[in-house]
N, C-alpha and C positions, 0 to 999 in steps of 0.2 A: 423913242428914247434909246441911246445907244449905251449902255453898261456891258463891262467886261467885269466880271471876277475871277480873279486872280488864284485859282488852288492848286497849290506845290505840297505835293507829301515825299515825305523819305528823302528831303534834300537837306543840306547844310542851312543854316539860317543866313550865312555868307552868301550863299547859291540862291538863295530864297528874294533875298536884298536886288543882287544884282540882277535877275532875273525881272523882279519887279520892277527899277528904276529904267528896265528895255522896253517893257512893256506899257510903263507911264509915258516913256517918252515919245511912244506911239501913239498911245490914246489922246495925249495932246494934240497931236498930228492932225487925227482926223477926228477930235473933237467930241471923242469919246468921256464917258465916267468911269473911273477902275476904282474898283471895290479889290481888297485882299481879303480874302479867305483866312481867318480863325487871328491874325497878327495883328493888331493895334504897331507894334514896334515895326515891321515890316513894311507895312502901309507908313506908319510916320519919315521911314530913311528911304522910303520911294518917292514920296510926296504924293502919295492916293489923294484919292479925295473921303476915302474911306473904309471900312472893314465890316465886315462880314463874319458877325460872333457864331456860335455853335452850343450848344449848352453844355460842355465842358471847358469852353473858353471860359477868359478871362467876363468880369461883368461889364454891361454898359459904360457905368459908371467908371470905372478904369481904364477903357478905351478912351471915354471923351475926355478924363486927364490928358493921356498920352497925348490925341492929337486935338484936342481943340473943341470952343463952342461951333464951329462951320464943318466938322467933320458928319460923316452921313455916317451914321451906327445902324448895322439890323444884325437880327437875329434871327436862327431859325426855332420856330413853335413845332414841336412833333404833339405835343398834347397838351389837353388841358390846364398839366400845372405847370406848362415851361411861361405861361401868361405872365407869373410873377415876375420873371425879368422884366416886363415891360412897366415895374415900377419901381426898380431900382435908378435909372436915369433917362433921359430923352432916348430913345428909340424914335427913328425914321420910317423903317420897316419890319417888315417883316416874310422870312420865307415859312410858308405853310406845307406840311406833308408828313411824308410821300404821300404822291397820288398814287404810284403804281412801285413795281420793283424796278429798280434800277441797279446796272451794273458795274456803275460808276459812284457808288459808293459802298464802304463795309458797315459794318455793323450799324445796318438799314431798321432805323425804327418803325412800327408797322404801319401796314400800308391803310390810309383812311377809305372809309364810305363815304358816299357822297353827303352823309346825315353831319358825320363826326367833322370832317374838313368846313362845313356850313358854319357850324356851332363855333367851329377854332377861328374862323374869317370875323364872323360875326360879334365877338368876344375880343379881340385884338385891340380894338380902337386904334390901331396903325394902317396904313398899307397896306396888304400881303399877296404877295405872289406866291403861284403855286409852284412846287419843286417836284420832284422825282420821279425822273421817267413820263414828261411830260411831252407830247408831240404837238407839232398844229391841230391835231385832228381833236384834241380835249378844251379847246380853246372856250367855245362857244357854250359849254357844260361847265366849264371851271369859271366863266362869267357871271354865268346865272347862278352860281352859289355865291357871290361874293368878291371874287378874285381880282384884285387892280391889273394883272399881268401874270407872264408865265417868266420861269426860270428854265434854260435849258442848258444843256451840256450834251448828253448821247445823243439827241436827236438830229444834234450837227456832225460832232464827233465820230459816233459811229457808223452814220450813215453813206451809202456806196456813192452818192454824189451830197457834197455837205452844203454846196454851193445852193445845191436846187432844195436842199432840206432848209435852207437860210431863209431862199427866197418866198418858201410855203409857210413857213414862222410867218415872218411877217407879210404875207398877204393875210394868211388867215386872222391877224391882230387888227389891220385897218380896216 
């Protein structure tokens, strides 16, 4: 499955828009899914296919306003009592973590045990891909707890060849 999310911090919402409706227009292309990061509005004036809540975001339920019953809503669960969002309206998914530290985001909720991340998977009743600081090499470990799939961003990003950090994602998923 090919998903792109979309996360733009410290830009204009104008910047944010356009950006995203480049990026949509890609993902079309080659037949991708684009999720935006933390915007309901954002994702609605790009024509995503969906957003990507945060627990300071706005609720489910106001997202699926904005854009629709066919839009894809997830969330991210960092603990036990983020679950409640998942009963305020349809949620699709879910991202679960951090698994590790990562440098690629601020104010990093803590990093789970392999006990506590079980419990949060297991508890969900959605999806949940694993987030934070995830590499190929956690694949086979973040399975056997639960996990539908991985989230990645530094693993490609900041890696010295992203190309071949791509190719080891997904080999190690199939």
């Amino acid at each position: 499955m090919q998903w792109i999310q979309l996360r733009a911090k410290n830009i204009s919402e104008s910047e944010w828009i356009q950006a995203a409706q480049e990026v949509a227009h890609l993902c079309k292309d080659f037949g991708a899914t684009l999720i935006i990061n933390d915007s309901p509005i954002v994702a609605y004036e790009a024509e995503a296919d969906g957003v990507h809540l945060g627990p300071h975001d706005c609720s489910p339920a106001e997202a699926r306003k904005i854009l629709g019953e066919y839009a894809i809503i997830g969330v991210t669960l960092n603990h036990l009592n983020h679950l409640d969002v998942l009963k305020s309206a349809r949620v699709d998914y879910a991202g679960v973590g951090p698994v590790h530290f990562t440098p690629s985001k601020t104010n990093l909720a803590p990093v789970h045990t392999d006990e506590s991340l079980k419990e949060l998977i297991n508890k969900a009743a959605v999806p949940c891909y694993a987030i934070g600081g995830v590499t190929a090499l956690d694949w086979a470990n973040l399975s056997s707890l639960g996990a539908h799939g991985i989230a990645v961003s530094g693993a490609i990003a900041l890696a010295q060849d992203p190309i071949r950090a791509s190719r080891e994602i997904i080999s190690a998923l199939s």
